[in-house]
N, C-alpha and C positions, 0 to 999 in steps of 0.2 A: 113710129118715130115721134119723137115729141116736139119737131118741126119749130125748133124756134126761132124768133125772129126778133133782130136788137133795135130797138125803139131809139129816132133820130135825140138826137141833147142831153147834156147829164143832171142828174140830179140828188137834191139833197133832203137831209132828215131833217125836221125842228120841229121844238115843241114847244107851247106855250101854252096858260092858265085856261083860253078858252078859243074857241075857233077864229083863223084870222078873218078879220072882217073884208081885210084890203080888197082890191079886184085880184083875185090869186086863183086859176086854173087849177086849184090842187091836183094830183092825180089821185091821193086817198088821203083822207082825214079815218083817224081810227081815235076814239075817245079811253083812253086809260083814267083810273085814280088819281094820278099826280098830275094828270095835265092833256091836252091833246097833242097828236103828233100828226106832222102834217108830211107830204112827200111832194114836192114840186120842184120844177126845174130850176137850175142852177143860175140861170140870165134871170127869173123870175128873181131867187133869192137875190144876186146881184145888186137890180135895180131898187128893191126897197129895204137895202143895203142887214139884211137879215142874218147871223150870224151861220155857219155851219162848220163843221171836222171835214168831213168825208164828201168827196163827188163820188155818184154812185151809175150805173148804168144799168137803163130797165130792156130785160128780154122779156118778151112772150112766148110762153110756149104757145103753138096754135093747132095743137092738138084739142079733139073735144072733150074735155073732161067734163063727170057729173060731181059731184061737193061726196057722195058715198063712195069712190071709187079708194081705195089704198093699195099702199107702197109706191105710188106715185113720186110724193116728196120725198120719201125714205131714198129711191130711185138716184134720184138726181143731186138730191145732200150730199147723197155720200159720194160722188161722183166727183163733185164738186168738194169736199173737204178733201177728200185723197189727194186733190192735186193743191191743196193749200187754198181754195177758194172762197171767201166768206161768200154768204149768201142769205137773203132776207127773203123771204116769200111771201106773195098776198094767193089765195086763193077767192079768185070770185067766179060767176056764176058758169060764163062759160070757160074762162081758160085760167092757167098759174101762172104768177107774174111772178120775176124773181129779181132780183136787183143784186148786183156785183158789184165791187170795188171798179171804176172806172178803166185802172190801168189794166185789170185782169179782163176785162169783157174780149178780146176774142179766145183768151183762152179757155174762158169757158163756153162762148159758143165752140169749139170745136169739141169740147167736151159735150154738150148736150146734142151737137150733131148726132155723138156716134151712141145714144142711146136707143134701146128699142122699149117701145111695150106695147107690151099684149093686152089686147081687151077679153 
């Protein structure tokens, strides 16, 4: 099972020229060409009044994955598209973070409930 589990607060996307310097918890900063993108809660965005589109909400899978392991993501994507669900994925060391549209998070936890994999 890929035992997920919905991470408490929502949050959003921004990106700017260079990392933010503020006191900002990020949860990932990832460095692109045009810019960094930064992933932090929505009361963070909020209070240093930070622009965004989307409130998003992060599940954990808490299954153990290893970074070689595939069909993992294929797994749960499409799982997840079929029912109309976007989905952003971080893959780190030990487990896969996915991030949903806020108003869809349970519906996709009950969708990644009912997933199985086999090691």
């Amino acid at each position: 099972m890929l035992s997920p589990r919905l991470n408490k607060y929502s949050y959003i996307f921004c990106t700017y020229n260079k990392p933010i310097i503020k006191d900002i918890d990020s949860i990932s900063v990832f460095k692109e060409s045009e810019g960094y993108t930064h992933i932090i809660r929505k009361i963070d965005a909020d209070k240093l009044k930070i622009n965004y589109k989307d409130e998003w909400a992060w599940i954990t899978l808490d299954y153990y994955s290893n970074l070689d392991m595939t069909g993992i993501t294929a797994a749960f994507s499409n799982a997840l598209s079929s029912a109309g669900i976007a989905c952003n994925v971080i893959a780190a060391f030990y487990h896969d973070h996915i991030f949903v549209p806020r108003d869809r998070q349970q519906d996709a936890m009950n969708i990644l409930e009912k997933i199985e994999i086999k090691n």
